[in-house]
N, C-alpha and C positions, 0 to 999 in steps of 0.2 A: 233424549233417551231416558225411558223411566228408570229407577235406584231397582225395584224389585223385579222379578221372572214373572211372565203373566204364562197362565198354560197354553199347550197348545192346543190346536182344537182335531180331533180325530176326524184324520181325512177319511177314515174307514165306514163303513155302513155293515149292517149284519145282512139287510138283502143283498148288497154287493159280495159280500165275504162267500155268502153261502150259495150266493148264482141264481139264475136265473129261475123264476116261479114257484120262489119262496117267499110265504107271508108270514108274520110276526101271531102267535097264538097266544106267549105269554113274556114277562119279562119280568128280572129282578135285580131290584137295583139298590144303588147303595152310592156313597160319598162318591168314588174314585171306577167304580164300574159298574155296566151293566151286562146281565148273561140274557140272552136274547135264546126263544125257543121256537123254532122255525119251521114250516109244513110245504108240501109243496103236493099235492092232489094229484097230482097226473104222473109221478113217478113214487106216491106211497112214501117217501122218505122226510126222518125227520133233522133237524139240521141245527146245533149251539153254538153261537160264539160269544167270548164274553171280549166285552170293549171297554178299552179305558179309557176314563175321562177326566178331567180337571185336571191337575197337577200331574199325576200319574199319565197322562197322558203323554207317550214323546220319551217318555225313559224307558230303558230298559228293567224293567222286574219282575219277578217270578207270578206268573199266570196262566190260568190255566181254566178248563172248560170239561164236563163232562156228560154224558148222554149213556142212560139205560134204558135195555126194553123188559118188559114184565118174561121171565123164562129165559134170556137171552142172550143178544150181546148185550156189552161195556164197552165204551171204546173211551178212552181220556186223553187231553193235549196238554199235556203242563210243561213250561221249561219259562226262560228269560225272553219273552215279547216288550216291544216298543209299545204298540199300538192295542192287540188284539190274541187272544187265544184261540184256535180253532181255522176252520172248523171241524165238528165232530158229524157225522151225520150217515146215518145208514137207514136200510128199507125195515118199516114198522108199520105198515099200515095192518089194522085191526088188534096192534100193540098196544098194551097202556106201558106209559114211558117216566120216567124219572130225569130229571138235569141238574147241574150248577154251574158254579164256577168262581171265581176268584183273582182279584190281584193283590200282592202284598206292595204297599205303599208306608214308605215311614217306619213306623215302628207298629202298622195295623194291616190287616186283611180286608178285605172290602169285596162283596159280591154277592151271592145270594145262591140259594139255590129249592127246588119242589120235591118233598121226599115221599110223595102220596103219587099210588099210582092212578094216574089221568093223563087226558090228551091222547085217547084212546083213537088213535089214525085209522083215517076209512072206514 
């Protein structure tokens, strides 16, 4: 048995999280997470989770996901996740959109987010 914690490894996936005929358009990533920006063509909606990983992975810490549309909604998921924040995701097709997210790990924040409106759906 090794002396130190190895991380774990997230059983989670963001096309799993966010369902079925969702593909990956952007993503930002950083030490401990990544925020994942998610489209699905045949129902117009778009879809953020952000996922942790390395260490941060497997603990409970404050995390959190967020998703704008240009004129519209906000919808946000922040609180204490193990694994993953979200997901956030409503209809925006012909919407240009905004995302992040974030986990706090340690004594840092780690995640990423796009504040230019793009990924203009449909």
């Amino acid at each position: 048995m090794s002396s130190s914690a190895s991380a774990a490894t997230n059983p989670y996936t963001a096309a799993g999280v966010c369902g079925s005929g969702y593909s990956t358009i952007e993503t930002k990533s950083s030490t401990y997470a990544t925020v994942y920006l998610m489209w699905n063509g045949s129902n117009g909606h778009n879809c953020v989770v952000t996922l942790k990983s390395g260490a941060a992975a497997g603990s409970s810490t404050r995390t959190a996901v967020w998703l704008e549309a240009r004129g519209g909604a906000f919808q946000k998921d922040d609180a204490n996740y193990t694994w993953y924040a979200g997901p956030v995701r409503f209809y925006a097709a012909g919407t240009c959109v905004m995302f992040g997210g974030y986990t706090k790990y340690g004594s840092g924040v780690y995640g990423g987010e796009d504040l230019s409106w793009d990924h203009c759906g449909g």
